[in-house]
Every structure is written in structure tokens, then in C-alpha cells.
N, C-alpha and C positions, 0 to 999 in steps of 0.2 A: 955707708949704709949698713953700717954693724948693729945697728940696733933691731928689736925682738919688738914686737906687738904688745909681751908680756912685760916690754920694758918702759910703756908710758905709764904713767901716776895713774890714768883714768882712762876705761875707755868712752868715747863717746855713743850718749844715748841714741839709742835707733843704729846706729852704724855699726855696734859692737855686733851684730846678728853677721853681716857682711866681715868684719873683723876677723871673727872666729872659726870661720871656714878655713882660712889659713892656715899650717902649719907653723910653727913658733918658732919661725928662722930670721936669721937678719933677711932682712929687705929685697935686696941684692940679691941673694940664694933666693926668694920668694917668688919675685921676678923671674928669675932662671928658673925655678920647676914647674911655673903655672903659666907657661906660655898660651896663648889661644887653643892652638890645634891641641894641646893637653889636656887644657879646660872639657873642648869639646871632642871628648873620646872618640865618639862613634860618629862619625860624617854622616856612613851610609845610613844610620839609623836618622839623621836629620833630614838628609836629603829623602828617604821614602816615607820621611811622614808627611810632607808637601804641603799642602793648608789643613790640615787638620788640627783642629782644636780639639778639647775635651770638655769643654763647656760654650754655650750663645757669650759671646763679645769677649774672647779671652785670643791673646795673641797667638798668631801663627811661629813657626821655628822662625823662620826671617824674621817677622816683627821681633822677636825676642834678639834675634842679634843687634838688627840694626839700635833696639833699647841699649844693648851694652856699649857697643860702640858710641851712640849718644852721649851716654853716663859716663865713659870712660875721658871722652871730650868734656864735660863739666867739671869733671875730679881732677883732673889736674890742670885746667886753666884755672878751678879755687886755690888749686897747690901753686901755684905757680905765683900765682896773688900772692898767696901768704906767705911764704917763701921769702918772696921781695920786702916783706914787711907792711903791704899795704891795708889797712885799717878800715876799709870800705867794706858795708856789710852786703853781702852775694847774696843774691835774690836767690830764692827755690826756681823748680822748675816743674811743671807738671808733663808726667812723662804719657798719661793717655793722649795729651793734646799732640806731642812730638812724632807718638804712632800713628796716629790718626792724619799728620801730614807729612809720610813719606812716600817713598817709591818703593817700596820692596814687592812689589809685586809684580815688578819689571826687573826683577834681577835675582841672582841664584845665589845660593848655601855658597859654592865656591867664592863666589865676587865676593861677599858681604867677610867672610874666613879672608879673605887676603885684603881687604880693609883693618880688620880687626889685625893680622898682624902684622900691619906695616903701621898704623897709628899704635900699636904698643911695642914697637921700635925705639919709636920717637916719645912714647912714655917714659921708659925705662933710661934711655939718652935724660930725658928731663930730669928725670929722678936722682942719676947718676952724678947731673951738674951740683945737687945738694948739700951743702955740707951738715956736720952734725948740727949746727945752732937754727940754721935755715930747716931743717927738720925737725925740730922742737917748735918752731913758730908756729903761732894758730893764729885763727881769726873765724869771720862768722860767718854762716850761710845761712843765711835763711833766717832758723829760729837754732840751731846748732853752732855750739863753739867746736874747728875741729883743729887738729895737728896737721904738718904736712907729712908726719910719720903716719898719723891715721889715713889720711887719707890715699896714701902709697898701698894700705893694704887693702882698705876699702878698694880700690879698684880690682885687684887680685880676686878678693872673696866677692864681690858681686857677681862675674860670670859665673863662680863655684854654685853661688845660691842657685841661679838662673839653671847650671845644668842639673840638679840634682833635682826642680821642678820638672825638667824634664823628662828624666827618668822616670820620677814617681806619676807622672801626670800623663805624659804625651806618650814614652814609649811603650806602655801596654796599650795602646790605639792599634797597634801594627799588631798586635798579636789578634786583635778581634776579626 
């Protein structure tokens, strides 16, 4: 997993936003600096914003994990497809519909963080099984062709997106 973000021919449409949150490291270093509990700097600032939203129908901090952890479970059982060589085209997924049927509002910031980092344990194991050809392999989701290098960092830079909404969005709530 030596390879760089900067080092695919293309990056893929819509996912390069997720892509580029990253720092331009091999994989493996990428993995290592963006652990969960990294991603999500300030707990306490999670945990006392409790359900508060900043706008009618926008997700609470929980919904927002359990969306990552969702995403995260999609991205690499694609990777995992493609990897293998399998040629079958992956369905999208609509992720209001997924928020809309969980449980997170029977469970806490700490449970949903010690999810997140035990399923990116076993990402990173996955990722790790990869060699360089199996990480050059694409295939399709949806209406995207992607890598399974892209997709390694997609999952990286998607929680990055997710906290920096947070920041900009959720954490001045607690200053009001």
C-alpha cells in the first residue's frame, strides 16, 4: 500500500471531494494518521451537542456516525468485490433511507466511536490483504467506475468531510 492518491491516472467523479481531504501519503500511513478517534477530534464537543441540529431534517452527531460507519461497511465490501475481480455492477445506496432506519437514538457518541473503531480495524486488515494489482482493480457502483486505491481513501476522507461539517455547522450551536 505504497501508493499516493496523487498516484492514480484519474480521480473518480463525485468521490474526488472525499479523495482530497486526505493527505497525499501511501495508504497504509493514511490509514495510520486518520484513525476514528483522530478524525473525531473533540468527543466532548460531540457528546454536548446531543440532538441538536442546525437546520429541520438534518442529521443529529450520532446519525452522522452511524452514516459513516454505514459508508464505511459499503466501501470496502465494493473494495472487496473489486479486489477479487468481480465484474458485477454495485448498486448505490440511499443513505436518508439507512438514517431514517436506525437505532441511534438508543445508543451513545462512545458505543457508535468504539464501532467505528473496531470495523476500521478490520478495514485496514482488509486493505492490508491487497496487493498492488488488486489495488489498481476497478469496477462499478452504481453510475461510477472506481479503484480499490480510491476507494481505500474514500473511506479515509469521508469521515474528514463529515467532521469538518461539523465544525463549520454543529459546533457554534454550543456557543449559542
Amino acid at each position: 500500500m505504497t501508493q499516493k492518491w496523487s498516484d492514480m491516472p484519474e480521480l473518480p467523479d463525485f468521490f474526488d471531494r472525499y479523495i482530497k481531504k486526505v493527505d497525499d501519503l501511501p495508504l497504509n500511513e493514511a490509514f495510520e494518521q486518520n484513525k476514528p478517534h483522530d478524525i473525531m477530534a473533540d468527543l466532548d464537543k460531540l457528546k454536548a451537542l446531543k440532538d441538536k441540529v442546525y437546520a429541520p431534517e438534518k442529521w443529529t452527531v450520532k446519525d452522522i456516525l452511524q452514516h459513516i460507519i454505514d459508508t464505511e461497511r459499503i466501501l470496502t465490501y465494493r473494495a472487496l468485490r473489486f479486489a477479487r475481480n468481480d465484474k458485477t455492477v454495485l448498486p448505490g445506496f440511499e443513505e436518508d433511507d439507512f438514517a431514517k432506519n436506525t437505532t441511534t437514538k438508543d445508543r451513545t457518541v462512545d458505543d457508535l466511536m468504539e464501532e467505528w473503531e473496531i470495523l476500521r480495524m478490520s478495514t485496514e486488515l482488509l486493505f492490508k490483504s491487497f496487493n498492488d494489482e488488486m489495488l489498481s482493480r476497478k469496477g462499478k457502483a452504481f453510475t461510477s467506475h472506481l479503484s480499490v486505491l480510491a476507494l481505500g481513501f474514500v473511506v479515509i476522507g469521508h469521515p474528514i468531510h463529515h467532521y469538518k461539517v461539523l465544525e463549520e455547522r454543529y459546533f457554534p450551536l454550543l456557543e449559542a
